[in-house]
C-alpha positions as CSV (number, residue, x, y, z in Angstrom):
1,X,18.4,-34.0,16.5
2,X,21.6,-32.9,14.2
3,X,20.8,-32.6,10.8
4,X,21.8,-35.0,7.9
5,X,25.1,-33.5,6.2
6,X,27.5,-34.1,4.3
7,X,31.3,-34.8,5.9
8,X,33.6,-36.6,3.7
9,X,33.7,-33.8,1.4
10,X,32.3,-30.1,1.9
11,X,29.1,-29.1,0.5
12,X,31.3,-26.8,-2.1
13,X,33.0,-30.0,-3.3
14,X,29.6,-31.8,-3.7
15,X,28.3,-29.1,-5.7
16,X,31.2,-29.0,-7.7
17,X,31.4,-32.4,-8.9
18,X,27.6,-32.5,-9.6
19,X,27.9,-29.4,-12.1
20,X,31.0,-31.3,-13.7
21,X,28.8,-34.1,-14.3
22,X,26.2,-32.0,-15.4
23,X,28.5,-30.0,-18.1
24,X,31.1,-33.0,-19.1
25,X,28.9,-36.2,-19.1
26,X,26.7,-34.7,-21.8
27,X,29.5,-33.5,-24.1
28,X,30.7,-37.1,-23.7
29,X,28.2,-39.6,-24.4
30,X,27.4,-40.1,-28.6
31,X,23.3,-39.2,-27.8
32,X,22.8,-37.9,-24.2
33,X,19.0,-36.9,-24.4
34,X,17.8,-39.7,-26.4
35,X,15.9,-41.2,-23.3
36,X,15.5,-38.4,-21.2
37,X,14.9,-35.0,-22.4
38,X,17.4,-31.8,-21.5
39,X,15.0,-30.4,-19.2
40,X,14.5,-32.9,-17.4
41,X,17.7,-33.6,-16.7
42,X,18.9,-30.7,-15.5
43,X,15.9,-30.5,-13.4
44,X,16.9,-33.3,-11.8
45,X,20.6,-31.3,-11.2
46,X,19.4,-28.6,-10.0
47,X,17.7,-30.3,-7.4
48,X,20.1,-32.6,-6.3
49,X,22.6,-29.8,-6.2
50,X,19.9,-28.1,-4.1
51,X,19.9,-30.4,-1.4
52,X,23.7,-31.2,-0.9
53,X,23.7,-29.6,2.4
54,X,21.2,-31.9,4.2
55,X,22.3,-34.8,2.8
56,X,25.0,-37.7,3.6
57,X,27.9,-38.3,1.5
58,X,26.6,-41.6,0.5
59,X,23.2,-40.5,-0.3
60,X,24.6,-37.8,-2.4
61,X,26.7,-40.7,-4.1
62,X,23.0,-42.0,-4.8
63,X,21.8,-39.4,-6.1
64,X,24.9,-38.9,-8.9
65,X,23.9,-42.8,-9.8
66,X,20.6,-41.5,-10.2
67,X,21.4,-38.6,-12.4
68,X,23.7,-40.6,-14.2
69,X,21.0,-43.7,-14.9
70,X,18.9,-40.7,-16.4
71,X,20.7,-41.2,-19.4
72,X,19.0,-44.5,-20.0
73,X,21.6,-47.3,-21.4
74,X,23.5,-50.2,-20.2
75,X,26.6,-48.6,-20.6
76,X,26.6,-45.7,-18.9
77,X,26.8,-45.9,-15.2
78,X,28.6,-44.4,-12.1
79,X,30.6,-47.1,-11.1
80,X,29.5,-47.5,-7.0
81,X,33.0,-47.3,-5.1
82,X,32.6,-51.1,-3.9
83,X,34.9,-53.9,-2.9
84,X,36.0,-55.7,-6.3
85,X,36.0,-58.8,-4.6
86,X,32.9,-59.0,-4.0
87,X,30.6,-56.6,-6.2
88,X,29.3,-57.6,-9.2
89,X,30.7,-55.4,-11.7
90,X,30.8,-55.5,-15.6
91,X,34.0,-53.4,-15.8
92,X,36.4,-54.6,-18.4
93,X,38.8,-52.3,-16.9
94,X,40.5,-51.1,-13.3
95,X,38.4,-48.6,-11.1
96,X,40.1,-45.6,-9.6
97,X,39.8,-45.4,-6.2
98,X,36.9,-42.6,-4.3
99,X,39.0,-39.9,-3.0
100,X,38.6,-41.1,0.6
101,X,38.0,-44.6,1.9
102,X,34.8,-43.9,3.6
103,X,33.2,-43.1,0.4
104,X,33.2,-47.4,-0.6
105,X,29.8,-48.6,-0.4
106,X,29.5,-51.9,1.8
107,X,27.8,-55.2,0.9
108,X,25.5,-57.3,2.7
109,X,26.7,-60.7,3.4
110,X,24.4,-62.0,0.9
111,X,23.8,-62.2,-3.3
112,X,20.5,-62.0,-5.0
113,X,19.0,-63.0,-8.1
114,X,15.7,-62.7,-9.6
115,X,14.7,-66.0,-11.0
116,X,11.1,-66.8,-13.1
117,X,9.2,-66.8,-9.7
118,X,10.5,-64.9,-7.5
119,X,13.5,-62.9,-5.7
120,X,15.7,-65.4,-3.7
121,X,18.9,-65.5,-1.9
122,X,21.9,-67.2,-4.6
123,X,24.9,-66.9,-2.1
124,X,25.8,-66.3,1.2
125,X,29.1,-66.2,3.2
126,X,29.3,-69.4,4.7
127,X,28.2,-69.0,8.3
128,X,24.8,-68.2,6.5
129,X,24.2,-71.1,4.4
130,X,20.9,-71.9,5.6
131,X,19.5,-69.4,3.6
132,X,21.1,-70.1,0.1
133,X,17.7,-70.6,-2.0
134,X,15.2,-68.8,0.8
135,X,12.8,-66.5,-1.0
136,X,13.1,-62.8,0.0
137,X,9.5,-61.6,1.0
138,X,10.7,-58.1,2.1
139,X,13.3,-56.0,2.8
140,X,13.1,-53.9,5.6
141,X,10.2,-52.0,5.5
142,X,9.6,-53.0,1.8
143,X,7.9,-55.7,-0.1
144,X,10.3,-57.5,-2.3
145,X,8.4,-56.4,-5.6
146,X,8.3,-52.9,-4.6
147,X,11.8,-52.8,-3.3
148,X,13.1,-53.4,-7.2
149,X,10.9,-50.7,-8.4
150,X,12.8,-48.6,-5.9
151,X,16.0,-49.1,-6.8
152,X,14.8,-48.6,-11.0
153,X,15.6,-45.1,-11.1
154,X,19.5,-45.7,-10.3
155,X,19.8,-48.6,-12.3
156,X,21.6,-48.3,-15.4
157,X,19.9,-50.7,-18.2
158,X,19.2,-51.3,-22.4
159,X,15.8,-53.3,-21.6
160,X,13.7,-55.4,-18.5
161,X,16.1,-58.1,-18.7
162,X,19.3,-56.0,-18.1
163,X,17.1,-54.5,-15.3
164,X,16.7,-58.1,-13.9
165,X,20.0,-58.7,-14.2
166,X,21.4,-55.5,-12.4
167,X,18.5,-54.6,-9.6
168,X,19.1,-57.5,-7.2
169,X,23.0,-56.2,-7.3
170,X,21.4,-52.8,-5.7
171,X,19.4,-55.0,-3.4
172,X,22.5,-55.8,-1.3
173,X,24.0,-52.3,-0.6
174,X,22.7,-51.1,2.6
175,X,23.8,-46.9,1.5
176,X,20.8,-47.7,-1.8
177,X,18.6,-49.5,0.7
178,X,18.3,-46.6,3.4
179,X,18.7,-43.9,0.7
180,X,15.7,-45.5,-1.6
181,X,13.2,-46.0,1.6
182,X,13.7,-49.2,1.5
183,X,15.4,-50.1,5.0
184,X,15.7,-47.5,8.0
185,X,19.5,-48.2,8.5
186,X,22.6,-48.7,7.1
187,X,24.2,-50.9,10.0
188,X,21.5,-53.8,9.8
189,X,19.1,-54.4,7.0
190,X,16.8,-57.2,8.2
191,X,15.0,-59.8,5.3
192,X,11.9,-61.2,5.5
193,X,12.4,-64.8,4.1
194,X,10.8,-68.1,3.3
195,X,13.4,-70.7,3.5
196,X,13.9,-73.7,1.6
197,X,11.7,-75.5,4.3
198,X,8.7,-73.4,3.8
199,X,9.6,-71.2,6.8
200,X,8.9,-67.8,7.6
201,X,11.9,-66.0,9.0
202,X,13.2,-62.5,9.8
203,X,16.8,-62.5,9.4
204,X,18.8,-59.2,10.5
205,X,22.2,-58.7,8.4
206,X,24.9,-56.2,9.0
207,X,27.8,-55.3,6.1
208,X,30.5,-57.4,5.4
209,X,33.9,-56.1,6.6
210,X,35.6,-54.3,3.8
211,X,38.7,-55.6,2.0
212,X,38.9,-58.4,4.6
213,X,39.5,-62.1,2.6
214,X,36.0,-63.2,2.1
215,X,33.9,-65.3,0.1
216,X,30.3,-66.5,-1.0
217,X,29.3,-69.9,-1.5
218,X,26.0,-71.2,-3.5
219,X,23.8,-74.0,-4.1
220,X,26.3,-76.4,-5.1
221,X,28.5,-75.8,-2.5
222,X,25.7,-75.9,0.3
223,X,24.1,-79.0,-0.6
224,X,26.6,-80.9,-1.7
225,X,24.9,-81.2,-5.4
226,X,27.1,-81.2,-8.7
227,X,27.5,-77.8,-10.4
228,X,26.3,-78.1,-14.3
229,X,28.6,-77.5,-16.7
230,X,27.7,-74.0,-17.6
231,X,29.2,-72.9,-14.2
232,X,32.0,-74.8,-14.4
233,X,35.0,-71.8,-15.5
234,X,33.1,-69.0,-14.7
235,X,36.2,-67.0,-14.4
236,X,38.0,-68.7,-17.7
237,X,37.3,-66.3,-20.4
238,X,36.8,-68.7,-22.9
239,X,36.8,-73.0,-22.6
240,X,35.5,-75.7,-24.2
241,X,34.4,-79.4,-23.4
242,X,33.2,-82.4,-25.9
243,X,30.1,-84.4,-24.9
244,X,31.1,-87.5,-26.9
245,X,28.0,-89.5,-25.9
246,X,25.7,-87.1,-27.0
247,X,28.7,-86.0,-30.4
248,X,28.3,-82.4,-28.8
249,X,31.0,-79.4,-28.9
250,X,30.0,-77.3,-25.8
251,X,31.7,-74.0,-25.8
252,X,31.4,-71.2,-23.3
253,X,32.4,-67.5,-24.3
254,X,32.5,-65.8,-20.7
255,X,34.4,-62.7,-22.1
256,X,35.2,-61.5,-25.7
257,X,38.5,-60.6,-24.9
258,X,42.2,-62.8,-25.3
259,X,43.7,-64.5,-22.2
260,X,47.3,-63.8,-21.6
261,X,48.6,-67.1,-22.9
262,X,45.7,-67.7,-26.0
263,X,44.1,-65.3,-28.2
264,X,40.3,-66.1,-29.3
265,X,41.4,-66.4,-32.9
266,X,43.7,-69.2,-31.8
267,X,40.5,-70.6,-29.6
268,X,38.5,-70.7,-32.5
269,X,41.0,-72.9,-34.8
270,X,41.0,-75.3,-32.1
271,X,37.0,-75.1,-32.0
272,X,37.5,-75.9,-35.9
273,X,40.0,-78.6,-35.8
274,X,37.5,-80.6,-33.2
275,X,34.8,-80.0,-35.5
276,X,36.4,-81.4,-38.7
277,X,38.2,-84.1,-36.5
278,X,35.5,-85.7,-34.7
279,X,32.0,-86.8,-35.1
280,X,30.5,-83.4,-33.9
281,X,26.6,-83.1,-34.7
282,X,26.3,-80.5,-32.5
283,X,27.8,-77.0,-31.4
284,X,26.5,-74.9,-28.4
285,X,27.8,-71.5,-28.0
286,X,27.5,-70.2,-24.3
287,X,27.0,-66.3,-24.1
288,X,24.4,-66.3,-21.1
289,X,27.6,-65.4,-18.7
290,X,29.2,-62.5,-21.8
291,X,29.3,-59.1,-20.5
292,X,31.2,-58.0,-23.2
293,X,34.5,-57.3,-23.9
294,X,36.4,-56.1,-27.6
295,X,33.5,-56.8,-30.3
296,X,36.3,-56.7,-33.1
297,X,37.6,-60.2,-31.9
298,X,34.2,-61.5,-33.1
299,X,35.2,-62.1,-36.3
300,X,37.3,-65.0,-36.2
301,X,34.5,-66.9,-34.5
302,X,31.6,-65.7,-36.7
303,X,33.8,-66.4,-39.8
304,X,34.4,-69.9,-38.5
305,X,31.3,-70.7,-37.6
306,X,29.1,-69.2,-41.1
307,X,31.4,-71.2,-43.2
308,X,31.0,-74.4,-41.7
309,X,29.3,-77.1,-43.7
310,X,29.1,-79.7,-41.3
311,X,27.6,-77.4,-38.2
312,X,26.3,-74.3,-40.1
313,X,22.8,-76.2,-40.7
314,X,19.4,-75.9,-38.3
315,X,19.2,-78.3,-35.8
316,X,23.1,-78.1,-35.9
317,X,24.1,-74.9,-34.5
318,X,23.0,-73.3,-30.9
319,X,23.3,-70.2,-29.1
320,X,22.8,-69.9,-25.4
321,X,21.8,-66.2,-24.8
322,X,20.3,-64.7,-21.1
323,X,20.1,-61.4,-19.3
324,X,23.5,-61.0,-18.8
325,X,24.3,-61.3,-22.6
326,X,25.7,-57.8,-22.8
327,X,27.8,-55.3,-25.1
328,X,30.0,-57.4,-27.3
329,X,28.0,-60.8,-26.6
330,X,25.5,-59.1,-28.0
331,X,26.9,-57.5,-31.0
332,X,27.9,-61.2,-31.4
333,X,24.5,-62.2,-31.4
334,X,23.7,-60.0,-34.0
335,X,26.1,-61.4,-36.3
336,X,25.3,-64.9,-35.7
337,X,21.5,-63.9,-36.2
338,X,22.4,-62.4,-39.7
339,X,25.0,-64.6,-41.2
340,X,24.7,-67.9,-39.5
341,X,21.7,-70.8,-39.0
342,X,21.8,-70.8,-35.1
343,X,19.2,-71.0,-33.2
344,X,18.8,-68.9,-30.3
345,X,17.7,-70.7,-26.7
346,X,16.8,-69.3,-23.1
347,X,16.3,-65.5,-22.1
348,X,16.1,-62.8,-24.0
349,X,19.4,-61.3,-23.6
350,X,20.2,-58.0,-21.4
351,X,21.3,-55.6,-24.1
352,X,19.8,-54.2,-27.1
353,X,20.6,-54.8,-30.3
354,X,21.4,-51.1,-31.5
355,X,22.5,-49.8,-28.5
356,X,25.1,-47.3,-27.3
357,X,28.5,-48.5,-26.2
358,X,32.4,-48.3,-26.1
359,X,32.2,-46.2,-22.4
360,X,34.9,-44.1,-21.7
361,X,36.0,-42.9,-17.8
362,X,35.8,-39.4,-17.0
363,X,36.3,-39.1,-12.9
364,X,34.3,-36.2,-10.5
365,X,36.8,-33.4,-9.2
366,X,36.5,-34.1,-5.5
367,X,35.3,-37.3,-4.6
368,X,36.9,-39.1,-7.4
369,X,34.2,-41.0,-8.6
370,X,34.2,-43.0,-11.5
371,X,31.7,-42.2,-14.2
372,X,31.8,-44.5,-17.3
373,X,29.7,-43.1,-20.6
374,X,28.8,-44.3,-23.8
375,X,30.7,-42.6,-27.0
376,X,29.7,-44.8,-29.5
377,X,26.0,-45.5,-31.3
378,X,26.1,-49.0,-32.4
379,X,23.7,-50.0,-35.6
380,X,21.7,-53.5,-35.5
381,X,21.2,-55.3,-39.2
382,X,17.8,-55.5,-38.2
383,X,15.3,-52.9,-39.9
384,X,13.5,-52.3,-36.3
385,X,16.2,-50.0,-34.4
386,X,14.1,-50.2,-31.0
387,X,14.1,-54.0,-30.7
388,X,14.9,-54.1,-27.1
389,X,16.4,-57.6,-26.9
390,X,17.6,-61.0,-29.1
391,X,14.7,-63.5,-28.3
392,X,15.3,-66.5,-28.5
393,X,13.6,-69.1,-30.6
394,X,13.6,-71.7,-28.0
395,X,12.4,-69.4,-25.1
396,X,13.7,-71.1,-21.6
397,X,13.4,-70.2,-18.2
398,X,15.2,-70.3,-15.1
399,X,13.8,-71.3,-11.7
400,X,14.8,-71.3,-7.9
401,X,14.6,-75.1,-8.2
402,X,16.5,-75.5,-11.3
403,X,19.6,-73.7,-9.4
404,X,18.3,-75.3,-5.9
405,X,18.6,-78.6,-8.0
406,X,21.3,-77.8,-10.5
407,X,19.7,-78.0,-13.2
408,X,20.3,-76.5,-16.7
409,X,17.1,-76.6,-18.1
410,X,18.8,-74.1,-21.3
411,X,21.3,-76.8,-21.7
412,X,18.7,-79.6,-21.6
413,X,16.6,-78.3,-24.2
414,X,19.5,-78.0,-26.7
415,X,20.6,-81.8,-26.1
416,X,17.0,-82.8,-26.8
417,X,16.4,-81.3,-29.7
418,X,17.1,-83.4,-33.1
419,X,19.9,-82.9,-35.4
420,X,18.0,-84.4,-38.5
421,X,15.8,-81.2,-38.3
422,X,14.4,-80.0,-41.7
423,X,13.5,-76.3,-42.6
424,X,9.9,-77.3,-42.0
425,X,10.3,-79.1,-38.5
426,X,12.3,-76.6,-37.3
427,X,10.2,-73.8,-38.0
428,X,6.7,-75.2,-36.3
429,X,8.8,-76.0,-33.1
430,X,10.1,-72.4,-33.3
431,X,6.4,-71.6,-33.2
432,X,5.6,-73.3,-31.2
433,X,7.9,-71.7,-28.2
434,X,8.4,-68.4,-29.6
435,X,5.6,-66.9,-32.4
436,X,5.2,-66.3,-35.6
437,X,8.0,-63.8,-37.0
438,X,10.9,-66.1,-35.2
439,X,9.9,-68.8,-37.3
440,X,9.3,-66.7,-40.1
441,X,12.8,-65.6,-39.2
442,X,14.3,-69.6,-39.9
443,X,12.6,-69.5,-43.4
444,X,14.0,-66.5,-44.5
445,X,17.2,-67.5,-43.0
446,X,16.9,-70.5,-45.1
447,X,15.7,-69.3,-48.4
448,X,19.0,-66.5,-48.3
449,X,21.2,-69.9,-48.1
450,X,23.4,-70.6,-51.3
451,X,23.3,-74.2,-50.2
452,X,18.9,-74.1,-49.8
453,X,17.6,-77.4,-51.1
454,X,14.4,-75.9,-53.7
455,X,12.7,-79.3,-52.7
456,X,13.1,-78.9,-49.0
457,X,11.9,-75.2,-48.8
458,X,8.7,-75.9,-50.8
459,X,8.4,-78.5,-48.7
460,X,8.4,-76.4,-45.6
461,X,6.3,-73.0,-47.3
462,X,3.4,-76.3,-47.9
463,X,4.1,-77.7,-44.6
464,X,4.0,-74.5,-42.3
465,X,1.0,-73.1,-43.9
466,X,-0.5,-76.7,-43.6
467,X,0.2,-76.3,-39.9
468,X,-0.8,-72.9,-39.3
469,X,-4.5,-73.9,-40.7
470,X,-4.8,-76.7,-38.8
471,X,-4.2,-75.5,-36.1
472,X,-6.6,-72.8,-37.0
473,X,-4.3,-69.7,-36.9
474,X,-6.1,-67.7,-39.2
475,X,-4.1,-64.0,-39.1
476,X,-0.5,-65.9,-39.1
477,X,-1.6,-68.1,-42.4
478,X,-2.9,-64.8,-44.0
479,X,0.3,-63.2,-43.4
480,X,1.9,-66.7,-44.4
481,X,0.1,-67.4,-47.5
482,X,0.1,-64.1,-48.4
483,X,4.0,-63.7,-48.8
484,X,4.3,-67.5,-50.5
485,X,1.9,-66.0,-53.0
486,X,4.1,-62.9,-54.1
487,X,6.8,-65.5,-54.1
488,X,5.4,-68.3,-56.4
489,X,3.4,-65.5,-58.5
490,X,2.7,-68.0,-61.2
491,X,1.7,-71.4,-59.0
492,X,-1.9,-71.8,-57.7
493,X,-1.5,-73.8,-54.8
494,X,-0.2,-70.8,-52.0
495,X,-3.2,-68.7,-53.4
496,X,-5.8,-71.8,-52.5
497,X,-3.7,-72.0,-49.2
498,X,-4.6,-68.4,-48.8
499,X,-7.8,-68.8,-49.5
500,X,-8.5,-71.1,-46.9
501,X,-7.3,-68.9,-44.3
502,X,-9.4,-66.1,-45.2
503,X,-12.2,-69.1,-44.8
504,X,-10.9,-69.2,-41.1
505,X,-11.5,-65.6,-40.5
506,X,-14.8,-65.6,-42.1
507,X,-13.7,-63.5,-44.7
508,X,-16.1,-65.5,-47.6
509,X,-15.3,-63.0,-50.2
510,X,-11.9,-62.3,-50.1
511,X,-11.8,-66.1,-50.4
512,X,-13.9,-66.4,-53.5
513,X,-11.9,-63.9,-55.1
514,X,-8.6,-65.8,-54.1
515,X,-9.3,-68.8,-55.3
516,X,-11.1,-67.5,-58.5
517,X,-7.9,-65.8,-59.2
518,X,-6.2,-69.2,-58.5
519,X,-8.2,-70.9,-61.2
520,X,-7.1,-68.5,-64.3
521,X,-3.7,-69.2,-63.2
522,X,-4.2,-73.1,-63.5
523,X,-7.7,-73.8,-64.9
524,X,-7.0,-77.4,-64.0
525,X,-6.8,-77.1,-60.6
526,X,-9.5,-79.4,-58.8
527,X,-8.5,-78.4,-55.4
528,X,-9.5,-74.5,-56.3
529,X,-13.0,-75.5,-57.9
530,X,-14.4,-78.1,-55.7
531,X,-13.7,-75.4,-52.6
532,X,-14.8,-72.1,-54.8
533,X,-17.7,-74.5,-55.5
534,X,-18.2,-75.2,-51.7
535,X,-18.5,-71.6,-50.6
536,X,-20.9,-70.5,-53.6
537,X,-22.7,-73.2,-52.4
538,X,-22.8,-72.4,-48.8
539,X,-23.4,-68.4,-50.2
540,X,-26.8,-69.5,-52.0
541,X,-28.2,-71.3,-48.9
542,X,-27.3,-67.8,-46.7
């Protein structure tokens, strides 16, 4: 048996692009051993350096994604020498080729995704449409849970959902799959698969031939079923459509970048003149599909959209965010969180809110290969620097049957939601779907508002605490009632509130002493006696 080595390059010029990695990657990126430490880093070098001569080229290439993933953000990432046409890539700029042709990765004739129950098949090229929405039991050797564990250590990610978003696009090159252990060959990777009928199947696929015209067709396509409007102009940069039925502005940010013949800025004044034109009640902003792009050209859309009276408002004002939600989407998302009213609905999104960014390309010695590293650390507003995501306050999924069906079940629960929303409605629905500090999050929102109604926010401090004790949530009404206390230090009525939650956790004396405090504020307060009188009574009787 000959042994595995490498032959597109010499073992010398392996080693020698793995120690430039390991001497110029660091000096690039803004915080290299923030997520893994020195040591182990170069560890992992030393081995991998090591082991050049029994390995293949394309394994090697593995193992500098690996090394490179080490670093641990979204950013930073050896770009796999793939087909363009049809890798997924998040590259805002051209690729360099490898040195030599046989370093490019193939592609099974298939696309993943990772939906809310389970790993299916998305695309296909055409001759295998069949299997467009047949769940992917195992690959090769490999359950299908295990095989996305496999491929973590060379995936480059801020958080789980970037993972989500990026591990299925490992999934379909057969150089990972035989490299991780999760196949036996690179020539035919064979899927165990339950197909839309209910059907077990093995299905044996071999690479698509590279930089041969070829394409992948989905759901819509295979069964003849409308595509929703969110996948209308993927590959438009920017668009917008008016739902006049329903008096809603849809608009879909796909990349924060100009086109060639429009400039966002000049998108945006046309997002305004519609606005102040038209009967618009609502405004949806689609970033589920952003991977980024210039994060300065922001501004003219935040600006547009904070200073709107007519849209600016809860109940008013959406944001679509998902995994892919990345880099500049998400430093958008951050600005909208702070300085507008919108409401946040589906996934969490796929980067991080401080997170490092701005890659720049630095390219091996030998083979060529392009490695892409963060430069830049980039600050959230938000005083918890490790948040790992933007959740949304109207958390919705995403399911094989939504896409089988074309369904938009994001886009669905935006058009049902009402427009005549007040502070206090919006905040129990919020709640409701997401927790406690998300709804918190619309009060405080609301309260920091030059144009905050006194009436209506007193209206919604009564109303949410009136909720949370009905509904018998007993730690969120402390935490509630204990902040609309400090707040109105002078009024009674929070501290009874309060006092009635401590009731809820048992807490007898913490309640007597609330409420009696309660009284010397406003002796007159009958609400304060009759319940302080309640609990000494039920005190005396044990």
């Amino acid at each position: 048996m000959v042994q595995a080595q490498p032959d597109v390059l010499s073992v010398a010029q392996w080693q020698q692009d793995i120690r430039a990695l390991a001497e110029q990657m660091p000096k690039m990126h803004r915080s290299p051993y923030n997520k893994v430490s020195q040591q182990e880093f170069d560890s992992a070098v030393a081995v991998l350096h090591a082991q050049v001569p029994k390995l293949r080229d394309h394994e090697i290439v593995v193992g500098l994604t690996r090394l490179v993933a080490m670093i641990g953000d979204g950013h930073t990432r050896l770009t796999l020498p793939q087909d363009m046409a049809v890798a997924y890539s998040r590259a805002h700029s051209a690729t360099p080729p490898p040195a030599d042709s046989s370093l490019f990765l193939n592609h099974l004739p298939v696309k993943l995704a990772l939906f809310d129950d389970g790993l299916f098949i998305r695309e296909t090229t055409p001759e295998l449409m069949d299997l467009i929405g047949a769940e992917v039991l195992q690959i090769g050797s490999t359950a299908a849970n295990e095989a996305l564990e496999k491929v973590r250590p060379v995936v480059h990610y801020d958080n789980e959902m970037g993972f989500k978003q990026l591990a299925p696009t490992f999934l379909v090159v057969p150089e990972f799959l035989a490299t991780l252990g999760i196949a036996d060959d690179v020539q035919e990777i064979v899927l165990k698969v339950k197909t839309r009928d209910g059907k077990t199947a093995a299905v044996a696929l071999s690479p698509i031939p590279q930089f041969k015209q070829v394409y992948f067709v989905g759901a819509n396509e295979a069964l003849g079923i409308a595509a929703p409007m969110s996948q209308w102009n993927r590959k438009e940069k920017f668009w917008l459509h008016m739902l006049e039925k329903e008096k809603t502005l849809y608009v879909q940010l796909n990349e924060s970048n100009d086109k060639d013949d429009e400039s966002l800025a000049a998108f945006v004044a046309k997002i305004e003149r519609i606005v102040t034109g038209f009967p618009v009640e609502k405004l949806i902003l689609g970033l589920r599909y952003n991977p980024g792009g210039n994060n300065h050209l922001n501004r003219s859309l935040v600006l547009a959209l904070a200073r709107s009276e007519q849209i600016n408002r809860f109940g008013r004002l959406y944001t679509l965010i998902g995994r892919e939600t990345f880099s500049a989407a998400q430093m958008l998302a951050n600005d909208l969180e702070y300085y507008t009213n919108t409401l946040f609905v589906g996934e969490p999104s796929g980067s991080s809110p401080s997170a490092y960014g701005d890659s720049r390309k630095m390219q091996l010695p030998n083979s060529k290969l392009t490695i892409r590293v963060s430069t830049i650390y980039w600050r959230d507003w938000d005083v918890d620097e490790k948040r790992p995501w933007t959740a949304p306050d109207i958390p919705v999924g995403y399911t094989s049957t939504d896409y089988l069906q074309g369904r938009d079940p994001v886009l669905e629960a935006v058009l049902a939601m009402p427009t005549t929303g007040t502070v206090a409605s919006t905040m129990q629905q919020v709640y409701e779907r997401a927790g406690f500090r998300s709804a918190t999050w619309v009060y405080f929102r609301a309260v920091q508002d030059a144009r905050a109604n006194s009436e209506e926010i007193t209206q919604a401090e009564e109303k949410f605490g009136e909720y949370l004790l009905q509904t018998k949530k007993s730690p969120e009404a402390i935490a509630w009632y204990s902040h609309i206390s400090s707040r109105h230090k002078e009024e009674a009525w929070p501290l009874v509130g309060l006092a009635k939650a401590h009731l809820l956790s048992d807490e007898r004396q913490k309640a007597t002493d609330t409420l009696e405090k309660a009284i010397r504020l406003q002796p007159a307060n009958k609400q304060a006696k009759e319940l302080l009188t309640t609990i000494k009574k039920r005190s005396s009787k044990g």
